[in-house]
Every structure is written in structure tokens, then in C-alpha cells.
N, C-alpha and C positions, 0 to 999 in steps of 0.2 A: 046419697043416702046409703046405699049399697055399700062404698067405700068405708061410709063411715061405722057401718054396722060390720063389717071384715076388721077393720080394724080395731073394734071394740072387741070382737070376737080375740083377734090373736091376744088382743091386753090380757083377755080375761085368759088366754091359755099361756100366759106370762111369756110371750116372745115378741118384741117390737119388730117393726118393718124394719126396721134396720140390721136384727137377728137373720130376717128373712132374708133380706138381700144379702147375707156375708151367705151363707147357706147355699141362697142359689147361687150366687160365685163361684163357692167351693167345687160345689157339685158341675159348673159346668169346667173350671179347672180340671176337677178329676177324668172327665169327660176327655176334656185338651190331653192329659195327658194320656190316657187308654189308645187314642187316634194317634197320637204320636210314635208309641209304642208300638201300636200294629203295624204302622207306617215303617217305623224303624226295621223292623222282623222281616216287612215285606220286603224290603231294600236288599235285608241283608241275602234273603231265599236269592233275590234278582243278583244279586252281586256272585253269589256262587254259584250259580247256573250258569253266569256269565263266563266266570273260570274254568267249568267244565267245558262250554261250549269251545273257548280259545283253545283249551288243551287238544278238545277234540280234531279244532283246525290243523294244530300243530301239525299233529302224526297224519290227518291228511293231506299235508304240506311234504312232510317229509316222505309216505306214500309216492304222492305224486313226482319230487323229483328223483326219489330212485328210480319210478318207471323209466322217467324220462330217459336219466342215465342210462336206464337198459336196454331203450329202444336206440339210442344212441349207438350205444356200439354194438347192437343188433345192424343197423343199417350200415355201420364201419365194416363188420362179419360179411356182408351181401355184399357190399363193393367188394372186398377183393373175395369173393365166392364169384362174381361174375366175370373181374380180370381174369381169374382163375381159367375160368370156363371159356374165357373171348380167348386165352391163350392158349390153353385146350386144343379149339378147334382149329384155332391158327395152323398149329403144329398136325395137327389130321388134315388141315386142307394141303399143307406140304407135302405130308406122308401119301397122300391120293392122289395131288401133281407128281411126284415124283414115281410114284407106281403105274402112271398112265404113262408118262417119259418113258420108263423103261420098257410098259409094251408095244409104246410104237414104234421102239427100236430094236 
């Protein structure tokens, strides 16, 4: 009865249930697409954060192996700083045999 009395109602505001239903279709279409949309927007905020993010790896990629390089031939620098030094004292341990040689003679 209710049904019947809704629908006499919409007759008499001149829209059939079939006006209705295209209506709420549309409307929930418009809907589909607003969510689409935001979805879209959302993707694309994600997709360029994404890019900034890679870029930011980049330069800490390229950061990290120049240190590397650096430490690199920092520890190339300290080997021959300590041949240096083992040859150094090489040569003073001579200089100190040789100068005790000469006082005991």
C-alpha cells in the first residue's frame, strides 16, 4: 500500500519510477566518477613523491660512492704513509746500528 501510495505520489509529481531510477543511476555514475577522479589525483600526488623520492636516492647513491671512493684512496694514502714510516725507521734502526758499531770500535 505504501508502495502504491509513493508511486501515485511521484505520477502525480509527473516523474515515473523509471525517471527515478535513470536519476539515481546518474547520480550514482556522477559519484563513480568524483571517486575515480580523486583516485586518479591521488595516484598521480603518489607517482610524484615517488620521483622525488628515486631522485633523492639517486644523489644518496652518488653521495655514498664518492665517499666510498674517498675512503678508498684515503686507505691507499695510509698504506704507503705507513711503508713510508716502516721505511723510516728501517733506515734510523741502521743509522743507530751503525752509530753503536762505531762506538764500540
Amino acid at each position: 500500500m505504501a508502495k502504491l501510495d509513493k508511486s501515485m505520489q511521484l505520477a502525480l509529481e509527473g516523474k515515473s519510477l523509471a525517471e527515478l531510477e535513470y536519476e539515481a543511476l546518474r547520480a550514482q555514475l556522477r559519484l563513480s566518477e568524483e571517486t575515480k577522479n580523486a583516485a586518479l589525483k591521488h595516484a598521480m600526488e603518489l607517482d610524484r613523491n615517488l620521483g622525488e623520492i628515486q631522485r633523492e636516492l639517486e644523489k644518496e647513491k652518488e653521495k655514498r660512492e664518492t665517499f666510498e671512493r674517498e675512503c678508498a684512496a684515503l686507505r691507499d694514502q695510509l698504506e704507503i704513509l705507513r711503508a713510508e714510516l716502516a721505511a723510516t725507521r728501517a733506515e734510523r734502526d741502521r743509522a743507530l746500528e751503525a752509530e753503536r758499531e762505531m762506538r764500540i770500535k
